[in-house]
C-alpha positions as CSV (number, residue, x, y, z in Angstrom):
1,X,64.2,-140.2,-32.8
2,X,65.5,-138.9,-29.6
3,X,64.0,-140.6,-26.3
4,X,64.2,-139.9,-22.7
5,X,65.5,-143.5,-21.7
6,X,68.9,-141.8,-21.6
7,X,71.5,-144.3,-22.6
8,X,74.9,-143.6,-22.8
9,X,75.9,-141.6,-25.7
10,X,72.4,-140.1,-25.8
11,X,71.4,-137.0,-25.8
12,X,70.0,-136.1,-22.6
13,X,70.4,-131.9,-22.2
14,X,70.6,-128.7,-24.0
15,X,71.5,-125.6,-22.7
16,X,71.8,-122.1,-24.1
17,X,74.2,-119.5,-23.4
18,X,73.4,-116.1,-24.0
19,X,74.5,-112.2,-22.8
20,X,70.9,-111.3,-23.0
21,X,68.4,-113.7,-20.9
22,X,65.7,-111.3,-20.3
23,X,65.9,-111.1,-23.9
24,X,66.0,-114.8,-24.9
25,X,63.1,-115.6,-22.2
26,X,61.4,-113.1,-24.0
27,X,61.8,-114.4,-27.3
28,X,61.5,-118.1,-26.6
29,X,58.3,-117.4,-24.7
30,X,57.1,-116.0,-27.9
31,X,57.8,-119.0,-30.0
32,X,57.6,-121.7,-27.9
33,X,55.2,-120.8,-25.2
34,X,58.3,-121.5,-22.8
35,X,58.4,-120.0,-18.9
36,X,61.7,-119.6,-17.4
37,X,62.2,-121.1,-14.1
38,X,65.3,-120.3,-12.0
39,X,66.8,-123.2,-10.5
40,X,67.8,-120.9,-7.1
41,X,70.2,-119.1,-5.7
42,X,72.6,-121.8,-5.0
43,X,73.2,-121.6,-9.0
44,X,74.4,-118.3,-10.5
45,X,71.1,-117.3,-12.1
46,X,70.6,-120.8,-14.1
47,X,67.4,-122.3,-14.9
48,X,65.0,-124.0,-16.7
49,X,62.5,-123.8,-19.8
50,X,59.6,-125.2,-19.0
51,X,56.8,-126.1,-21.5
52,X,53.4,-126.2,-19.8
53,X,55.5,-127.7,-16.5
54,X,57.8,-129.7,-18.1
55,X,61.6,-129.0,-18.6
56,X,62.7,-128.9,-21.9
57,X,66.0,-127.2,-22.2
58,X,68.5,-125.0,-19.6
59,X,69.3,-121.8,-19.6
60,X,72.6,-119.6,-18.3
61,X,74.3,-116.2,-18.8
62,X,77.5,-116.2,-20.3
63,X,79.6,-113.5,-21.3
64,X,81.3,-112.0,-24.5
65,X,84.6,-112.7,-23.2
66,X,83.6,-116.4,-21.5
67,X,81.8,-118.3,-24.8
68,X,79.6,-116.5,-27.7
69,X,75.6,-116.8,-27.7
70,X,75.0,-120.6,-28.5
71,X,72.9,-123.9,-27.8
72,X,75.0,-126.9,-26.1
73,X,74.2,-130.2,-26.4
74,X,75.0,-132.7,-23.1
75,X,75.2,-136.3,-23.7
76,X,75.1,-138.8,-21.3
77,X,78.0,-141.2,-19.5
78,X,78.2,-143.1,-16.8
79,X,81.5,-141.2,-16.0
80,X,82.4,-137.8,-16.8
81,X,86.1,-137.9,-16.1
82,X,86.6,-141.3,-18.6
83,X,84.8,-139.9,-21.5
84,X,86.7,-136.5,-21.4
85,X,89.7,-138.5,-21.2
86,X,88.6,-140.6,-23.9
87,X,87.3,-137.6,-26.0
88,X,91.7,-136.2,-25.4
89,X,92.7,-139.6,-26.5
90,X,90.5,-139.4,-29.8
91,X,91.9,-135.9,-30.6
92,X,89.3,-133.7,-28.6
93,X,90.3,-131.6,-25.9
94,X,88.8,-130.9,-22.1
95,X,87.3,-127.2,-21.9
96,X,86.0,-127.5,-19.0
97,X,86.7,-130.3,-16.6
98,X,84.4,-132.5,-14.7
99,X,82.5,-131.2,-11.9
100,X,79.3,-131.4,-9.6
101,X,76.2,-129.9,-10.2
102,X,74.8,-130.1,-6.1
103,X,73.4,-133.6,-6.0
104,X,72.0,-133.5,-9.8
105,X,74.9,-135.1,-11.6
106,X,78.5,-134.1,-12.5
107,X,79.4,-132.2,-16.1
108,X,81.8,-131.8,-18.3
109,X,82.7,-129.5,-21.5
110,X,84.4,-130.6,-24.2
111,X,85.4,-130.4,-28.0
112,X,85.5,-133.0,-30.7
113,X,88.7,-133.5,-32.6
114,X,87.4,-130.9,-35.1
115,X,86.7,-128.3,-32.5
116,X,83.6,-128.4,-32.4
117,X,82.1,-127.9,-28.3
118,X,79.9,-130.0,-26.3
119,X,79.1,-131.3,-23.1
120,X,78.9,-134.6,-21.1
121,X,76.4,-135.4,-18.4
122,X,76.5,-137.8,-15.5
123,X,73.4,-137.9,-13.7
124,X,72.7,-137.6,-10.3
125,X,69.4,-137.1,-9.0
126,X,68.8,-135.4,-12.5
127,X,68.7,-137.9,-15.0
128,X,67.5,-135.2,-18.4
129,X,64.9,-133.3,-20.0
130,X,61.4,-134.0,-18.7
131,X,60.2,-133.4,-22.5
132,X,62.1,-134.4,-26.1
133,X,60.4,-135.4,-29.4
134,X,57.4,-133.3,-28.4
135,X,55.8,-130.2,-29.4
136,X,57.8,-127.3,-28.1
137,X,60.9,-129.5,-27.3
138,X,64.3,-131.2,-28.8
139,X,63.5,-133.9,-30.9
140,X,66.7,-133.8,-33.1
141,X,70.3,-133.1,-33.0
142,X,72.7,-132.3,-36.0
143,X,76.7,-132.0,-36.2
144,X,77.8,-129.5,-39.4
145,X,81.6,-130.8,-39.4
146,X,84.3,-130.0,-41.9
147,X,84.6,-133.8,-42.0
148,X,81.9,-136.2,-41.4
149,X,84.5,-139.4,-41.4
150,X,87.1,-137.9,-38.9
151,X,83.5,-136.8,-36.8
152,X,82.2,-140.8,-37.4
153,X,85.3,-141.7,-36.1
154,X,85.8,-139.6,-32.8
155,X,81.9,-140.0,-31.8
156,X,82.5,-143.9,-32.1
157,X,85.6,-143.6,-30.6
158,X,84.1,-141.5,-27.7
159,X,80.7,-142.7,-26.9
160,X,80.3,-145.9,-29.0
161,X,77.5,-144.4,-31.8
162,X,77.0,-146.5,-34.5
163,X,75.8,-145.0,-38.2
164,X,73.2,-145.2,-40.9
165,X,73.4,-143.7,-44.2
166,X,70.5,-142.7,-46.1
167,X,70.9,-141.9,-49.7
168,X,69.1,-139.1,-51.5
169,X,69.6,-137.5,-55.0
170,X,72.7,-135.4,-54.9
171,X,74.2,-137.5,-51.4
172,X,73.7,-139.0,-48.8
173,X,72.9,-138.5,-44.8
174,X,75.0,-139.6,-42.1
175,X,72.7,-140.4,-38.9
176,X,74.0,-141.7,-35.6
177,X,72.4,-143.6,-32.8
178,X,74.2,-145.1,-29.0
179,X,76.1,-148.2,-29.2
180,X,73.9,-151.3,-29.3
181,X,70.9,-148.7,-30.8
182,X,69.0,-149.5,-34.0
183,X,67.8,-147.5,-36.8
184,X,64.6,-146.7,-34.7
185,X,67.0,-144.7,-32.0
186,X,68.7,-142.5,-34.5
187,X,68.9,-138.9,-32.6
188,X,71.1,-136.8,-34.5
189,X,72.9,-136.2,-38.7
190,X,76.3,-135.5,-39.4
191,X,76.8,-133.0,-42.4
192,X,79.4,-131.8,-44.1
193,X,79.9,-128.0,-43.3
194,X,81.6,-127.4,-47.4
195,X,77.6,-128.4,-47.8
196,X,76.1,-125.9,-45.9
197,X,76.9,-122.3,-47.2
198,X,74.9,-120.5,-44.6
199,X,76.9,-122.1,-41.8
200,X,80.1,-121.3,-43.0
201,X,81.0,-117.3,-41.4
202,X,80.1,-118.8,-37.6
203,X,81.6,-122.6,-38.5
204,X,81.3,-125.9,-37.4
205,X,78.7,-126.6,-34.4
206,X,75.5,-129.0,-33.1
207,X,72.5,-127.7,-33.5
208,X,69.4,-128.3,-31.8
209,X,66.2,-128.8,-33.6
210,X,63.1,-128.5,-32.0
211,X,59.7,-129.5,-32.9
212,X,56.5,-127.6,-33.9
213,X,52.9,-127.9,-35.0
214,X,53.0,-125.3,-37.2
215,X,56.0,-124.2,-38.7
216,X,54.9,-121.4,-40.9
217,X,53.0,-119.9,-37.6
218,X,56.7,-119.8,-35.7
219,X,58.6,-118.5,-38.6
220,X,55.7,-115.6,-38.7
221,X,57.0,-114.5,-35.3
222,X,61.0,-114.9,-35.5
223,X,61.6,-111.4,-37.0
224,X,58.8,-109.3,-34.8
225,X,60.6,-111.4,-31.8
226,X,63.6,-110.4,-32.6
227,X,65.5,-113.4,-33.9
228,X,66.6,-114.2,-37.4
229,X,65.5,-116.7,-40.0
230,X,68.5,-117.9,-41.4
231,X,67.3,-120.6,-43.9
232,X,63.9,-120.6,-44.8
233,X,61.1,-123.5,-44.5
234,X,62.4,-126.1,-46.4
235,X,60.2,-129.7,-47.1
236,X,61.9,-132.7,-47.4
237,X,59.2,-135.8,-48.1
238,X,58.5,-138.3,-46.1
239,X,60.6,-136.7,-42.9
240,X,58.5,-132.9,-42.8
241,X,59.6,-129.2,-42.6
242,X,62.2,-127.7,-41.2
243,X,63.9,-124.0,-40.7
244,X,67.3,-122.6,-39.3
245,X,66.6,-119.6,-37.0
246,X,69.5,-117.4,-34.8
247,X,67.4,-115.8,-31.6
248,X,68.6,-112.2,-31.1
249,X,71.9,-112.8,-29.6
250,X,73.0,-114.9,-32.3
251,X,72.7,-118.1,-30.9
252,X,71.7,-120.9,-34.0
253,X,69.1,-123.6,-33.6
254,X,66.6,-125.5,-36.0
255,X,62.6,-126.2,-36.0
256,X,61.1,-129.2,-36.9
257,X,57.6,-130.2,-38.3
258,X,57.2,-133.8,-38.7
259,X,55.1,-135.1,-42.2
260,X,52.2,-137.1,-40.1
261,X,52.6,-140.5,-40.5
262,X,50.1,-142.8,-42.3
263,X,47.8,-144.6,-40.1
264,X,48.3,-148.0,-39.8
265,X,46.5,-150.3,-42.1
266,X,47.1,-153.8,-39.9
């Protein structure tokens, strides 16, 4: 699962654009518990979540005609400029082209030789989220593509990731993890989007999951918050619960319960 060592190729942001952030505070302070902390002046109205002090995702105001409502991911590099190149030379393109953040790091925004968006980070004096794999915070990542091998192949081309395929009855699960990783650093899936009815109208994208105590208790307040439940609970064993939301600008993302794990018997 997702750690905040940061190597390269792991996740190490998420960010959410929206039209409406006195609206999304709103609403993510009602599931989550989050407080929204701007990061000053200096930076256009951006800030942080923060779950009881600690950051756990970003937050910005965008516009209808700049990008629609949506959650970004940011993985890390040790060089912005080379991986957006390297993301071209795969068949991605450069949305957005490296820049500084102050003295935090420099960023990048890109899209994957499917068109699906993303964005690099290159840290500075900020190296991630305080908080992942927590209550209240990301502790999975997932790419609906209309082709997991062409997405295999530009993620490994890009950032190195190598692959582990579970099977299960009716398919199998692509999951990825940074170059030299093991099967104990796997972050994120890759799942076909001709799989995934629900996702087709608003297409291919990453979603964030993020993880919760209890899941039935956040899904009771999605609707009266003003947000959407998209899929409901569904329980897969051995892994836990999970649920696709939209919060009420549209923007899609995932909760996650994790199945406890046996205490050890050594």
């Amino acid at each position: 699962m997702l750690n905040n060592r940061y190597v390269a190729g792991a996740p190490s942001w998420v960010e959410l654009g929206t039209p409406d952030p006195e609206g999304a505070h709103a609403f993510y302070r009602a599931l989550f518990g989050w407080e929204f902390r701007s990061a000053g002046a200096d930076f256009g109205g951006y800030g942080m979540y923060q779950s009881d002090g600690k950051t756990v995702a970003g937050a910005m105001t965008v516009t209808a005609d700049q990008a629609p409502p949506a959650w970004t991911l940011y993985f890390k590099t040790p060089d912005a400029e080379a991986t957006a190149k390297a993301a071209e030379q795969a068949g991605g393109s450069t949305m957005y082209e490296a820049m500084d953040v102050g003295d935090l790091g420099r960023m990048a925004v890109l899209s994957d030789a499917q068109g699906v968006g993303f964005a690099v980070w290159q840290p500075g004096t900020l190296k991630g989220l305080d908080l992942v794999d927590a209550p209240n915070s990301l502790c999975w990542t997932e790419l609906y593509t209309p082709d997991v091998n062409s997405a295999r192949e530009f993620y490994g081309s890009v950032f190195g990731w190598g692959t582990s395929t579970q099977a299960f009855e009716g398919g199998s699960y692509t999951m990825v993890h940074p170059a030299g990783g093991t099967e104990n650093d796997m972050f994120g899936g890759l799942w076909p989007l001709s799989d995934a009815p629900e996702e087709a109208a608003a297409g291919a994208y990453w979603t964030p999951y993020f993880q919760v105590t209890d899941i039935d208790a956040v899904l009771a307040r999605v609707e009266p918050s003003g947000g959407t439940v998209r899929v409901a609970r569904m329980d897969l064993e051995g892994v836990g619960s999970f649920a696709k939301l939209a919060d009420p600008s549209g923007a899609r993302f995932a909760l996650m319960q994790p199945q406890p794990q046996a205490p050890s018997t050594g």
